[in-house]
PDB file of N, CA, C and O in Angstrom:
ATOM      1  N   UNK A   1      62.314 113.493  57.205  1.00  0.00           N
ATOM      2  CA  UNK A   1      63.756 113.627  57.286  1.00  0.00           C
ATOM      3  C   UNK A   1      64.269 114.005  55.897  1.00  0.00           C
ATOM      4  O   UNK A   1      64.028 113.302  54.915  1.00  0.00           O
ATOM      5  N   UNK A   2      65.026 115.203  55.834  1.00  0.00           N
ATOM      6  CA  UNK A   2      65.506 115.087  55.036  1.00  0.00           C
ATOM      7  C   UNK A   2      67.118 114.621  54.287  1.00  0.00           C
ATOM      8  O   UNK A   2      68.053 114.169  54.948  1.00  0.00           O
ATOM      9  N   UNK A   3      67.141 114.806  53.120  1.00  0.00           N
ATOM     10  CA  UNK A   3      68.538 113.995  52.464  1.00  0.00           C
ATOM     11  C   UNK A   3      69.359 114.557  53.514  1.00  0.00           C
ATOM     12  O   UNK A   3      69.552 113.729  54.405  1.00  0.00           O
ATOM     13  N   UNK A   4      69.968 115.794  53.741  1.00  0.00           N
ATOM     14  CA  UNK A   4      71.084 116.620  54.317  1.00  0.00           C
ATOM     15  C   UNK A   4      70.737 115.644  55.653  1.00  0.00           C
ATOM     16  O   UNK A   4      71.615 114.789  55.770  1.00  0.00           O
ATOM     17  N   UNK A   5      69.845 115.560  56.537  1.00  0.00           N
ATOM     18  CA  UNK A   5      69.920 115.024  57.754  1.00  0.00           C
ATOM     19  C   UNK A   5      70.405 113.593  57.754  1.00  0.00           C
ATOM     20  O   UNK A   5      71.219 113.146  58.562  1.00  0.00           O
ATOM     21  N   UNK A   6      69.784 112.854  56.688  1.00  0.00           N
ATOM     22  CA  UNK A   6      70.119 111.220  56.615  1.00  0.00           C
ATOM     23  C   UNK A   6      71.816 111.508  56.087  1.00  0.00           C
ATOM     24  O   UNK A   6      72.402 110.914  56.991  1.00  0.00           O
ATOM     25  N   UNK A   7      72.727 111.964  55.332  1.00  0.00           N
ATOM     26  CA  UNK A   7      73.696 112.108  55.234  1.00  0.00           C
ATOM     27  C   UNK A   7      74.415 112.186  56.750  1.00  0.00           C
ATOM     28  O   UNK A   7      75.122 111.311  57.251  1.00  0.00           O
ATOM     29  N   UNK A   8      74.022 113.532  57.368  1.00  0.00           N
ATOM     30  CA  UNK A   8      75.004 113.529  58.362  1.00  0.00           C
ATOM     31  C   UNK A   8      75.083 112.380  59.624  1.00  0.00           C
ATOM     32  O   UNK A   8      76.035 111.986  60.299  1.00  0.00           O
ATOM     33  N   UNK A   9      73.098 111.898  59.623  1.00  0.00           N
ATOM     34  CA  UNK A   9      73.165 111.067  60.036  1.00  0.00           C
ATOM     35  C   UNK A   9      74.572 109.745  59.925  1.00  0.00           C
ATOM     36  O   UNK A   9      75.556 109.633  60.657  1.00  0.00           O
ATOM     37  N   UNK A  10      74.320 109.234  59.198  1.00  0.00           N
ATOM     38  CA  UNK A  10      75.406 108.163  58.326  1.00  0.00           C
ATOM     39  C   UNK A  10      76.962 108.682  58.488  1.00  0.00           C
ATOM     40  O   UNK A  10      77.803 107.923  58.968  1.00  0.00           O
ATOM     41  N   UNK A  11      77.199 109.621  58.190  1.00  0.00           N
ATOM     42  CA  UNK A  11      78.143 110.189  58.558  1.00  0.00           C
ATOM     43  C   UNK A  11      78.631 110.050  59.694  1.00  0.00           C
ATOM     44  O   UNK A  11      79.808 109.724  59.849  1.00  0.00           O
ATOM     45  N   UNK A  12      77.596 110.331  60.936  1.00  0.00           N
ATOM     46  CA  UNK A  12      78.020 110.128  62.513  1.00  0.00           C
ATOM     47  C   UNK A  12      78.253 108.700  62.554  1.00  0.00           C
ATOM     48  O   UNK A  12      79.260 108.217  63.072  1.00  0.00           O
ATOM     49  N   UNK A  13      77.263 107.967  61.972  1.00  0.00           N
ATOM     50  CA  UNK A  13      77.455 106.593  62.048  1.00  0.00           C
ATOM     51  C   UNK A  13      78.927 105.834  61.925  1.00  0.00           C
ATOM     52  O   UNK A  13      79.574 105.159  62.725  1.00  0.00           O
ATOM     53  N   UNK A  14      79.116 106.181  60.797  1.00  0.00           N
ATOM     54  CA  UNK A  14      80.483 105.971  60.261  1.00  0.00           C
ATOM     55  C   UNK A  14      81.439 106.331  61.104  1.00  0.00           C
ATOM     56  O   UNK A  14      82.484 105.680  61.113  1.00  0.00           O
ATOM     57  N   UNK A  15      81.262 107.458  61.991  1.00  0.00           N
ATOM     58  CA  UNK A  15      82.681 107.755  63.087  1.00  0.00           C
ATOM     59  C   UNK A  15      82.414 107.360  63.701  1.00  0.00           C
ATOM     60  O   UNK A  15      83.357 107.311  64.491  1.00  0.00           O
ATOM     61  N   UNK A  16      81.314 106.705  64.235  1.00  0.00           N
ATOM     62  CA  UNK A  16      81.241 106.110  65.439  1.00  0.00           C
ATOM     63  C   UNK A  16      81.757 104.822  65.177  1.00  0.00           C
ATOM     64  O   UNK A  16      82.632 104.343  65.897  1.00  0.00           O
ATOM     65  N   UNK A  17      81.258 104.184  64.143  1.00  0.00           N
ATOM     66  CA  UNK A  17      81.800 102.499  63.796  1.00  0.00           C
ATOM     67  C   UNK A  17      83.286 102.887  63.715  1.00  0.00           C
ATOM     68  O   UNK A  17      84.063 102.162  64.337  1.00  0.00           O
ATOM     69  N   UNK A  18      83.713 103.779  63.132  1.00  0.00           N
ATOM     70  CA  UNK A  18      85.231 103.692  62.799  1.00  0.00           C
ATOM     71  C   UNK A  18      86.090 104.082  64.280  1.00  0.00           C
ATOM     72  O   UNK A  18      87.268 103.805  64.508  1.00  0.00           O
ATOM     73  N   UNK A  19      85.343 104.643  64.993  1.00  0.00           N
ATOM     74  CA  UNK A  19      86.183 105.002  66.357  1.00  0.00           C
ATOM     75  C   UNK A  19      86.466 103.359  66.987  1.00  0.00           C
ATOM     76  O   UNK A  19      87.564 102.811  67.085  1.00  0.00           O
ATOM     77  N   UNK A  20      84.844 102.675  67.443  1.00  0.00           N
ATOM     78  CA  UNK A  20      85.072 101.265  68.407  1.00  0.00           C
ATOM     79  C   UNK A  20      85.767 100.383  67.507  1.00  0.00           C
ATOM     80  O   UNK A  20      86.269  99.403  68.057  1.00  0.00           O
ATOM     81  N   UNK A  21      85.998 100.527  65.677  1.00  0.00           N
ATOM     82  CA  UNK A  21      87.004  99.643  65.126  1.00  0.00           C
ATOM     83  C   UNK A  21      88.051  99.607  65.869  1.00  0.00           C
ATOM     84  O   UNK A  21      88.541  98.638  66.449  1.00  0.00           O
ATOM     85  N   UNK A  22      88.564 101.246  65.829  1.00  0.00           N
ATOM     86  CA  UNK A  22      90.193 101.347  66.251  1.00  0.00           C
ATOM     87  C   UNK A  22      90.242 100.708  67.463  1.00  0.00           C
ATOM     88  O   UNK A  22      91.080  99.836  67.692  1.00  0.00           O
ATOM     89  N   UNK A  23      89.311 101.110  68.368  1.00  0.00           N
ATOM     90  CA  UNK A  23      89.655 100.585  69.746  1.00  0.00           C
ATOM     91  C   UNK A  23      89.825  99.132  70.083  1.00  0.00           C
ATOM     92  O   UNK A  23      90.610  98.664  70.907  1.00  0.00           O
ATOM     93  N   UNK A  24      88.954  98.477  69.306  1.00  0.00           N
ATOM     94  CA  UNK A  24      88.676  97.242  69.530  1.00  0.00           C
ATOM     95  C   UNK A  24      89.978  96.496  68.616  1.00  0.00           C
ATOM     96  O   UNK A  24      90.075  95.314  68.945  1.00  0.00           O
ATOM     97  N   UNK A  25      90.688  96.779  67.873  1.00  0.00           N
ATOM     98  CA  UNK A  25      91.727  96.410  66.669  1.00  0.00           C
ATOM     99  C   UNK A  25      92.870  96.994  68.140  1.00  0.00           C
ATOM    100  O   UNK A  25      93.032  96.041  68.903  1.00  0.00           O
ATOM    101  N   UNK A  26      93.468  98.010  68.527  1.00  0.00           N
ATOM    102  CA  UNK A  26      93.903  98.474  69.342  1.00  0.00           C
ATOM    103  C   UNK A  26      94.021  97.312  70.652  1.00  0.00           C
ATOM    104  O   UNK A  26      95.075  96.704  70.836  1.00  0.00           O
ATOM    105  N   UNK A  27      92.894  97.112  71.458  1.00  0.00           N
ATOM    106  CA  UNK A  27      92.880  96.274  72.404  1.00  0.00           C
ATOM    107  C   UNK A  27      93.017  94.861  71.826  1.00  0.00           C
ATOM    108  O   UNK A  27      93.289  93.937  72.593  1.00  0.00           O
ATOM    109  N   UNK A  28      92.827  94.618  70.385  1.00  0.00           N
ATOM    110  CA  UNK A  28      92.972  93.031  70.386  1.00  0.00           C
ATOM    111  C   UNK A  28      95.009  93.228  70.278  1.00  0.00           C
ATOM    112  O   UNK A  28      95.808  92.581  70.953  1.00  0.00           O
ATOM    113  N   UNK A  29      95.261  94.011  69.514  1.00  0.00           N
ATOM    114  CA  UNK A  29      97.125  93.712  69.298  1.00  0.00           C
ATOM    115  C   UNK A  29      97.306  94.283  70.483  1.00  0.00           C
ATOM    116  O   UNK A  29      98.120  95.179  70.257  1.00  0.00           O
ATOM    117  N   UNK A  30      97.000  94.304  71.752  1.00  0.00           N
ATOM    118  CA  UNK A  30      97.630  94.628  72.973  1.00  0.00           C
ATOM    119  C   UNK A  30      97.776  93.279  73.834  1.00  0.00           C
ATOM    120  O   UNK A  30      98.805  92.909  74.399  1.00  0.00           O
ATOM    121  N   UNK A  31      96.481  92.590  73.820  1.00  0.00           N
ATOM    122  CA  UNK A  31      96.286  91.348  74.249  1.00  0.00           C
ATOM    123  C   UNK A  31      96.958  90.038  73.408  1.00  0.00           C
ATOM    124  O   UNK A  31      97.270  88.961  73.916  1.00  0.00           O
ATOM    125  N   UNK A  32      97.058  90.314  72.378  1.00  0.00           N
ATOM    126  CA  UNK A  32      97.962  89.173  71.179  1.00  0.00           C
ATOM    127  C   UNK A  32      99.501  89.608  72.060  1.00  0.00           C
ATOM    128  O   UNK A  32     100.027  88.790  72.815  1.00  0.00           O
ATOM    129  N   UNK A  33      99.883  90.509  71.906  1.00  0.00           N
ATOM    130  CA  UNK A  33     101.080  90.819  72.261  1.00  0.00           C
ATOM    131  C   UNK A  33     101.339  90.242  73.643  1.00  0.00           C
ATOM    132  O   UNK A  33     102.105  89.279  73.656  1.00  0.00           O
ATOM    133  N   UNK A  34     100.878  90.623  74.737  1.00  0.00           N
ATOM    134  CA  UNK A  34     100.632  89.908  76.124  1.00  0.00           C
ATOM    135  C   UNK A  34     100.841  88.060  75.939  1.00  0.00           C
ATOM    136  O   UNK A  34     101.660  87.277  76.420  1.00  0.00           O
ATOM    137  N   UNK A  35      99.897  87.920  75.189  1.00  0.00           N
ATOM    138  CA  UNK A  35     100.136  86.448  75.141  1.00  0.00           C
ATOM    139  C   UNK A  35     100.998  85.857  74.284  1.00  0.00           C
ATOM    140  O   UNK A  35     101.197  84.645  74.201  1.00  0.00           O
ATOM    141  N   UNK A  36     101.628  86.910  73.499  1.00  0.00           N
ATOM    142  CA  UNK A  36     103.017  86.316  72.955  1.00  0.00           C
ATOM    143  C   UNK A  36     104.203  86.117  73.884  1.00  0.00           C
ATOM    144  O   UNK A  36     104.990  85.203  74.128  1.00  0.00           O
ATOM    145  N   UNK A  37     103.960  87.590  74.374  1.00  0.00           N
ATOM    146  CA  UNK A  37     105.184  87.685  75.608  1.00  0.00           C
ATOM    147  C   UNK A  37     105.375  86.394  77.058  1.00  0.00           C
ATOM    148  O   UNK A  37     106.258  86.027  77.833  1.00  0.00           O
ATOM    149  N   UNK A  38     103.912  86.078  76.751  1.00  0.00           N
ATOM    150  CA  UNK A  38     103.566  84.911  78.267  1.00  0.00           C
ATOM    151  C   UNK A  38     104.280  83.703  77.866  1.00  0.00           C
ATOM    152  O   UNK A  38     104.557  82.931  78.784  1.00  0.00           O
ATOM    153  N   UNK A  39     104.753  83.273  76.287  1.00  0.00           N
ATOM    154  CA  UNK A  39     105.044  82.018  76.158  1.00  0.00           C
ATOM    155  C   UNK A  39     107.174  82.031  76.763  1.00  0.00           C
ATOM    156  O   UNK A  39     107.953  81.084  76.867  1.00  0.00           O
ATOM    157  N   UNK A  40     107.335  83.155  76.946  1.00  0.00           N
ATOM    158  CA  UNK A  40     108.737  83.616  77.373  1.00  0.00           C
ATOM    159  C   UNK A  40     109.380  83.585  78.493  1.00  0.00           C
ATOM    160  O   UNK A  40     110.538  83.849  78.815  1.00  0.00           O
ATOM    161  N   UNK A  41     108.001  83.045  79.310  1.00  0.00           N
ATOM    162  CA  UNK A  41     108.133  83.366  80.977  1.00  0.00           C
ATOM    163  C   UNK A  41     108.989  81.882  81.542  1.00  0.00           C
ATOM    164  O   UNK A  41     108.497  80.842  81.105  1.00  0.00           O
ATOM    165  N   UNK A  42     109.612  81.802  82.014  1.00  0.00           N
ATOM    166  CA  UNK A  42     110.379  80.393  82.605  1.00  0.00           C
ATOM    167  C   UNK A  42     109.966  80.451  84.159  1.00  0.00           C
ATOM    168  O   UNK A  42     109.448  81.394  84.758  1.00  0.00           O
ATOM    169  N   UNK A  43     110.358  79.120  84.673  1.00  0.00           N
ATOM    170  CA  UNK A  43     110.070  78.905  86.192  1.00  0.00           C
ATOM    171  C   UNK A  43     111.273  79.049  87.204  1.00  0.00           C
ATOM    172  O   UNK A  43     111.946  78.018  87.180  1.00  0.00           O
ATOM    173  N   UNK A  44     111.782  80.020  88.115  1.00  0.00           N
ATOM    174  CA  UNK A  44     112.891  79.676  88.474  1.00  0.00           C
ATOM    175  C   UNK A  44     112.412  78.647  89.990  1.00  0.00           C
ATOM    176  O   UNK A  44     111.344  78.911  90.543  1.00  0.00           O
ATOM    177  N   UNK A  45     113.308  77.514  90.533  1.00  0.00           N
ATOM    178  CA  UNK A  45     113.618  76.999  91.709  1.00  0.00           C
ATOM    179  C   UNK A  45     114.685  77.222  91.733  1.00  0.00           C
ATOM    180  O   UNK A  45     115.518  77.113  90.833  1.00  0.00           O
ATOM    181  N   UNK A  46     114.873  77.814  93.535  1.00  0.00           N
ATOM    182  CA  UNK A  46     115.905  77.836  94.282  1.00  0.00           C
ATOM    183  C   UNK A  46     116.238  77.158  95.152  1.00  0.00           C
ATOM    184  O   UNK A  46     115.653  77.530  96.169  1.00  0.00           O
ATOM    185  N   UNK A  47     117.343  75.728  95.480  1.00  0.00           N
ATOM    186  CA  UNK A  47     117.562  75.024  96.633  1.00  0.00           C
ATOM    187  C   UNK A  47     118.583  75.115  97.358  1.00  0.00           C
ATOM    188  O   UNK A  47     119.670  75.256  96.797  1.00  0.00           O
ATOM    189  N   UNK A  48     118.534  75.077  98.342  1.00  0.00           N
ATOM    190  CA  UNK A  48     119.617  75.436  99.462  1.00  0.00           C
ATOM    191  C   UNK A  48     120.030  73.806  99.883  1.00  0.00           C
ATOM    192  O   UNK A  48     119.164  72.938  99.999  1.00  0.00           O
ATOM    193  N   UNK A  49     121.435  73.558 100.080  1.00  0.00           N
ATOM    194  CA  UNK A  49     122.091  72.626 100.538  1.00  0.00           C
ATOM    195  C   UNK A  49     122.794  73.052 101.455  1.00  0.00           C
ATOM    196  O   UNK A  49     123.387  74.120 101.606  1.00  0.00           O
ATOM    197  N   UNK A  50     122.667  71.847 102.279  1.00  0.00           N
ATOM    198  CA  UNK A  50     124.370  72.496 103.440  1.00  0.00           C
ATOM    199  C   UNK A  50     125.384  71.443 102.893  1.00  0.00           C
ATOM    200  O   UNK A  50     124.911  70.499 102.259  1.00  0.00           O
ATOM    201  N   UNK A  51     126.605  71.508 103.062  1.00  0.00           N
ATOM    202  CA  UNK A  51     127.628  71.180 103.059  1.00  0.00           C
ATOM    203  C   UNK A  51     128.156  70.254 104.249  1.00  0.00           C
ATOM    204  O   UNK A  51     128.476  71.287 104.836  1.00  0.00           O
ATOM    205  N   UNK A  52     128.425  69.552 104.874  1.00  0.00           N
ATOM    206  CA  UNK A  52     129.386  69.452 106.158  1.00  0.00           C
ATOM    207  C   UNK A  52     130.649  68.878 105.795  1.00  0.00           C
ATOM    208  O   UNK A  52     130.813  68.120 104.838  1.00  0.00           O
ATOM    209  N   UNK A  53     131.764  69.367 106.798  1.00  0.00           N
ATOM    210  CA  UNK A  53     133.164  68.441 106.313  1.00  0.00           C
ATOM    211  C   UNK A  53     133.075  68.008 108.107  1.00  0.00           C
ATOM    212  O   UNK A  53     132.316  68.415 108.987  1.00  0.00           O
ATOM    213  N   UNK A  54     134.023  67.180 108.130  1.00  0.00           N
ATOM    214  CA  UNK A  54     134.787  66.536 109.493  1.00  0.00           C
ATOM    215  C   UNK A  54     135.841  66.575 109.011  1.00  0.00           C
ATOM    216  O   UNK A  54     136.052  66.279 107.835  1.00  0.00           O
ATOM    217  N   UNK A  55     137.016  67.081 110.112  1.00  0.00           N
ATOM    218  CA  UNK A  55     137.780  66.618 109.750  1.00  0.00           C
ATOM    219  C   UNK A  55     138.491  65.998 111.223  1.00  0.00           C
ATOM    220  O   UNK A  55     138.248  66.816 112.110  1.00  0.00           O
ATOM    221  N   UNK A  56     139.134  65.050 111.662  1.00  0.00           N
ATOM    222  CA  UNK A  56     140.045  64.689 112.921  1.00  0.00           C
ATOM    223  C   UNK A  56     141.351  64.771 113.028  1.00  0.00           C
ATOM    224  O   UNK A  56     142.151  64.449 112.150  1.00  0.00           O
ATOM    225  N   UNK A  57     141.591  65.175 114.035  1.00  0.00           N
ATOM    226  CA  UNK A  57     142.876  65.462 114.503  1.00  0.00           C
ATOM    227  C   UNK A  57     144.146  64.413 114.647  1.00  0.00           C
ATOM    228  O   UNK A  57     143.890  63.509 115.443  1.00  0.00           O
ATOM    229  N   UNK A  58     145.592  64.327 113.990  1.00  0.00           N
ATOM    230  CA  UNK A  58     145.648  62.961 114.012  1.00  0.00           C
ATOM    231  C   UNK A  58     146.394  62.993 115.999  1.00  0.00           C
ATOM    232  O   UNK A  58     147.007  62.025 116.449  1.00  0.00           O
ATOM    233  N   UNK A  59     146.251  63.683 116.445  1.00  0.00           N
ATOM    234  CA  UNK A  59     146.791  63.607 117.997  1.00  0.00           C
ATOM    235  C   UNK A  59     145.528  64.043 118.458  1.00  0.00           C
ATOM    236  O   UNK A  59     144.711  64.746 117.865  1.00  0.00           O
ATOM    237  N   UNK A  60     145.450  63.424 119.850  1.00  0.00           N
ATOM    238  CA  UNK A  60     144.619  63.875 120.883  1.00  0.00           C
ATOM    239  C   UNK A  60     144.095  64.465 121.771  1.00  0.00           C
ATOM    240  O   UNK A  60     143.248  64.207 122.626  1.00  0.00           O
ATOM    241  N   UNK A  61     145.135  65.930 121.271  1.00  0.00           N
ATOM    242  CA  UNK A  61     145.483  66.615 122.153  1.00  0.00           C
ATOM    243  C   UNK A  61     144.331  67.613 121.513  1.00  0.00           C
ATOM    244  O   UNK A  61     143.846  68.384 122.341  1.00  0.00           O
ATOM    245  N   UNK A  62     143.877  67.706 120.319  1.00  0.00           N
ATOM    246  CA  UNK A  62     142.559  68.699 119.644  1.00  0.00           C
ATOM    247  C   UNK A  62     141.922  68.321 119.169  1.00  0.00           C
ATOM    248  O   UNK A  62     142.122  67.356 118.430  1.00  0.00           O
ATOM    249  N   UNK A  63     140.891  68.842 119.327  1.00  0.00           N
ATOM    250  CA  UNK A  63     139.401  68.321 119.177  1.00  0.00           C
ATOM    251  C   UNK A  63     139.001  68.574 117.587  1.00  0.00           C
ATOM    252  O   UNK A  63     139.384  69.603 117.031  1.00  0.00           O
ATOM    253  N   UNK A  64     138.131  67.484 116.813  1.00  0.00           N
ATOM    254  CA  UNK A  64     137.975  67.343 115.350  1.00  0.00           C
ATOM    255  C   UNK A  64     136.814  68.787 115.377  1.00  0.00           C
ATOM    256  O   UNK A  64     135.927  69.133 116.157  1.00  0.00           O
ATOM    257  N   UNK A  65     137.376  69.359 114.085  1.00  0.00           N
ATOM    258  CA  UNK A  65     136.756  70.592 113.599  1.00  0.00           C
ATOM    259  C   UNK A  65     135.563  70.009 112.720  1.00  0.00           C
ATOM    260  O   UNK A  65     135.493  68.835 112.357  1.00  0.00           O
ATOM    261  N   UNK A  66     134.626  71.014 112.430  1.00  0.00           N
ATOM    262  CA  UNK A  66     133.651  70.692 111.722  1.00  0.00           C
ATOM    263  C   UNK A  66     133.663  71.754 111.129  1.00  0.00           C
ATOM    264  O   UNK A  66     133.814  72.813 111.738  1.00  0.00           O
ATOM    265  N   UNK A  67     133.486  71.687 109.655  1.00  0.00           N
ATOM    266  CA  UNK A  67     133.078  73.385 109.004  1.00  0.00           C
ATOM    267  C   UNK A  67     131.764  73.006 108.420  1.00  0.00           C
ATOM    268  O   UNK A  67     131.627  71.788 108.302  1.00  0.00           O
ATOM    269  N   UNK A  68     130.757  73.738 108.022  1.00  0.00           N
ATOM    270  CA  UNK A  68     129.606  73.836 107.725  1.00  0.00           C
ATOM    271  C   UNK A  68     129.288  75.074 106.498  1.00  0.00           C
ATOM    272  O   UNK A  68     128.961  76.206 106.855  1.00  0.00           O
ATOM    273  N   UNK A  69     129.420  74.722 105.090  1.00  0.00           N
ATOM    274  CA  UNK A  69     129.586  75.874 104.141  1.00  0.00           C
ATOM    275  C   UNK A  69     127.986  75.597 103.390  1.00  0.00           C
ATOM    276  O   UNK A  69     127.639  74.526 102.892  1.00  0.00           O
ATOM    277  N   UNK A  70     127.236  76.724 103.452  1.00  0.00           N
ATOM    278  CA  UNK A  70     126.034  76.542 102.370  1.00  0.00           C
ATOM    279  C   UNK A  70     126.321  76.393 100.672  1.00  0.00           C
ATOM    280  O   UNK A  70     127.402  76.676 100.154  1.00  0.00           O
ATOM    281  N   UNK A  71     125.599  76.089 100.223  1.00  0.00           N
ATOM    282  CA  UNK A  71     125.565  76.099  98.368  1.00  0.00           C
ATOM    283  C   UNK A  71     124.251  76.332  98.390  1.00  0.00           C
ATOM    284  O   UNK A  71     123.404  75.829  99.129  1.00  0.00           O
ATOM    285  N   UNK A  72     124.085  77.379  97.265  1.00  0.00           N
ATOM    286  CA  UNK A  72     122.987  77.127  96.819  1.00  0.00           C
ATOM    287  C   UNK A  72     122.881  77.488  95.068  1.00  0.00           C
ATOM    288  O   UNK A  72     123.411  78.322  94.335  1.00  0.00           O
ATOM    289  N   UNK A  73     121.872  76.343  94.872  1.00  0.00           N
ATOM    290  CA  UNK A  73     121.642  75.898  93.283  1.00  0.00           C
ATOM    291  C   UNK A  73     120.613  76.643  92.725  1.00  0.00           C
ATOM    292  O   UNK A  73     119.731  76.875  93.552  1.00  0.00           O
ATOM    293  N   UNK A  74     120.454  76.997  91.873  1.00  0.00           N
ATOM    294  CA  UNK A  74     119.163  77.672  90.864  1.00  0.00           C
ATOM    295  C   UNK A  74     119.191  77.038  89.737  1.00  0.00           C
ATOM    296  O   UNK A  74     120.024  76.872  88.846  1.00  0.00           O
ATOM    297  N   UNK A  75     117.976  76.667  89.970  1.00  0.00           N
ATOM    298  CA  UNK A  75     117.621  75.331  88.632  1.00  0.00           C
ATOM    299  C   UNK A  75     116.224  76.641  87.426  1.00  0.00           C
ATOM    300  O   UNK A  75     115.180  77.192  87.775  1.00  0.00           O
ATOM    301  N   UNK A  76     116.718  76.637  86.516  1.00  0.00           N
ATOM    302  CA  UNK A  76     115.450  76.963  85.580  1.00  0.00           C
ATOM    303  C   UNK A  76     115.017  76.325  84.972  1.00  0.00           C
ATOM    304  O   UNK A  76     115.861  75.632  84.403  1.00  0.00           O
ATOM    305  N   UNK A  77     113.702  76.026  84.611  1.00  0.00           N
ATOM    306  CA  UNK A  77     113.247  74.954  84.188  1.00  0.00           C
ATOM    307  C   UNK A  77     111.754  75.463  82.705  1.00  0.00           C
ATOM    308  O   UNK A  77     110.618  75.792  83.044  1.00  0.00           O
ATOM    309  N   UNK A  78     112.024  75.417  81.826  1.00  0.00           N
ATOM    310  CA  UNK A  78     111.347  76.470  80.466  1.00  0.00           C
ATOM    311  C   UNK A  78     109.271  75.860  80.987  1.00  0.00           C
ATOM    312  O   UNK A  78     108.968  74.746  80.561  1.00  0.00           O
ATOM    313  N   UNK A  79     108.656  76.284  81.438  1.00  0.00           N
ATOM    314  CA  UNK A  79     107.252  75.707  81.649  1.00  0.00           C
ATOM    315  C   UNK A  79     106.714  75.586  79.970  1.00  0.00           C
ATOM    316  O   UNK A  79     106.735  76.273  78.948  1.00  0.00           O
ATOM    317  N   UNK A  80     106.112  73.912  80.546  1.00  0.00           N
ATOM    318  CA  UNK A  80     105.778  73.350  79.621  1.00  0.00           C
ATOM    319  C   UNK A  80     104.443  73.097  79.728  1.00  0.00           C
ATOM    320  O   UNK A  80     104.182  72.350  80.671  1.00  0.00           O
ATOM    321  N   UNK A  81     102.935  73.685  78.693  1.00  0.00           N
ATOM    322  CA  UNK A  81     102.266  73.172  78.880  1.00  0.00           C
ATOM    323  C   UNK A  81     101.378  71.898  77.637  1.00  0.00           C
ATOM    324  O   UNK A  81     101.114  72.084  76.449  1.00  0.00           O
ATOM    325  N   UNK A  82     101.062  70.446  78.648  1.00  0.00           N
ATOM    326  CA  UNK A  82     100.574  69.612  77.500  1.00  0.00           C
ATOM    327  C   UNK A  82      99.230  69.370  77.293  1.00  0.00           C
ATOM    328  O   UNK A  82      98.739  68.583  78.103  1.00  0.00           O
ATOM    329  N   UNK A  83      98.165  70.009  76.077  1.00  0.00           N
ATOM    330  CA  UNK A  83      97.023  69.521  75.937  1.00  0.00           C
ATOM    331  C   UNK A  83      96.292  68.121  76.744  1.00  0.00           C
ATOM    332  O   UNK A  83      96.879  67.042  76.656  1.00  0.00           O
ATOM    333  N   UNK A  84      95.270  68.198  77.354  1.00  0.00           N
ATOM    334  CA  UNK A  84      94.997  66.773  77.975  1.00  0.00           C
ATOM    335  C   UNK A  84      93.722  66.152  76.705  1.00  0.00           C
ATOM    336  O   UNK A  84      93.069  66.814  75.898  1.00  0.00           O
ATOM    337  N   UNK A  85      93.732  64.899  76.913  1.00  0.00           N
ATOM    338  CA  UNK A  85      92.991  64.400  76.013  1.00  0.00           C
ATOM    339  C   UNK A  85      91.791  64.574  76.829  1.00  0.00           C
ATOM    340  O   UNK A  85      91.863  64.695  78.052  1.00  0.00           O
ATOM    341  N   UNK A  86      90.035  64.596  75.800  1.00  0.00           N
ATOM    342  CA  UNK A  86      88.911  64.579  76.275  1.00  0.00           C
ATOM    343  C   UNK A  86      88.101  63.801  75.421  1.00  0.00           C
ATOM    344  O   UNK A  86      88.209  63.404  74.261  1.00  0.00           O
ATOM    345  N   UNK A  87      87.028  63.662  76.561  1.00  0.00           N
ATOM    346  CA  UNK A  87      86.478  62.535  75.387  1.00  0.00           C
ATOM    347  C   UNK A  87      85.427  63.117  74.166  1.00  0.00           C
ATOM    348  O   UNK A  87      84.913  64.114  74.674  1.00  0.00           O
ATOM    349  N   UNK A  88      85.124  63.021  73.403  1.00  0.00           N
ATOM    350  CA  UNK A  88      84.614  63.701  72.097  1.00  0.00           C
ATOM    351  C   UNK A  88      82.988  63.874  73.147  1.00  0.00           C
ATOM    352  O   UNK A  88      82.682  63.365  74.224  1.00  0.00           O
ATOM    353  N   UNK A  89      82.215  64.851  72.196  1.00  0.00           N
ATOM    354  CA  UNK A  89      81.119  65.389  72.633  1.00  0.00           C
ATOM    355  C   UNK A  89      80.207  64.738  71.368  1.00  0.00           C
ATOM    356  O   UNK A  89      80.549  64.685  70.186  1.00  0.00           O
ATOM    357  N   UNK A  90      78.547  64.107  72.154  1.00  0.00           N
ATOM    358  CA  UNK A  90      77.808  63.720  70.826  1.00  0.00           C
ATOM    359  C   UNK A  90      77.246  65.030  70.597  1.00  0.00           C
ATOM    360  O   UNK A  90      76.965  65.960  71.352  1.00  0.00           O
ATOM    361  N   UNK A  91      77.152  64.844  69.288  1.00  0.00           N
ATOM    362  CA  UNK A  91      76.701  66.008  68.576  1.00  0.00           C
ATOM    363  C   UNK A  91      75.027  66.037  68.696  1.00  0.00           C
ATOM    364  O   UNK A  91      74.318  66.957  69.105  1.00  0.00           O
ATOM    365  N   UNK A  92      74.550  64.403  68.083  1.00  0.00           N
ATOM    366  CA  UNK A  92      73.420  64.155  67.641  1.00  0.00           C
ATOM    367  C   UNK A  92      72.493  64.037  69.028  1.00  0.00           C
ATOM    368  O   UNK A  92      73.031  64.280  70.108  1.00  0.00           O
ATOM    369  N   UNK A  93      71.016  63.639  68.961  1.00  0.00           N
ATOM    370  CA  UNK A  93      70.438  64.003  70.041  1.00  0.00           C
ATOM    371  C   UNK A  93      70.058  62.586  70.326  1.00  0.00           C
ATOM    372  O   UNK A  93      69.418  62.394  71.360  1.00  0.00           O
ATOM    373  N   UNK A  94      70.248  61.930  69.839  1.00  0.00           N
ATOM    374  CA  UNK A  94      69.895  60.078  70.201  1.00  0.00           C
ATOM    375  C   UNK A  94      70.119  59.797  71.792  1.00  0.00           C
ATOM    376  O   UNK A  94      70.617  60.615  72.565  1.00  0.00           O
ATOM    377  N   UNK A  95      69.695  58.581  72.118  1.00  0.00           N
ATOM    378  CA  UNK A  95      69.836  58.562  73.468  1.00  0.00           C
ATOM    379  C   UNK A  95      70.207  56.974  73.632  1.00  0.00           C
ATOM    380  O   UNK A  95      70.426  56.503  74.748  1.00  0.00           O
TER     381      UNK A  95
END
């Protein structure tokens, strides 16, 4: 082999290491970013209530009305997650 070949050799080398750098530098700040964005995410619940009224008539001549109106609530709630405790691992090989 000569010098000129081991050069270009090395040479290829070098673009090749420097190409899967970028990519791999590239895909890691894509995935950092993702999991920055994940800590942003909230939980929504939605509950539905009914309402009822009565109301009576003070004569007897009509019958007590009922109205029936929905509500509904939207609760957000920020998700929280808490480390669980574990129990330590032996290192050593004793028994």
């Amino acid at each position: 082999m000569t010098p000129q070949q081991r050069d270009r050799n090395v040479s290829r080398a070098r673009r090749i290491t420097g190409a899967v750098a970028g990519v791999s530098l590239a895909a890691c700040g894509l995935f950092a970013g993702l999991a920055a964005s994940a800590t942003r995410h909230v939980a929504v619940t939605t509950t539905t209530k009914k309402a009822t009224t009565t109301s009576a008539a003070p004569t007897t001549t009509t019958q007590p009305t009922t109205t029936t109106q929905a509500t509904t609530t939207t609760t957000v709630a920020p998700v929280v997650v808490a480390p669980a405790q574990t129990q330590p691992v032996a290192s050593s090989g004793g028994s």
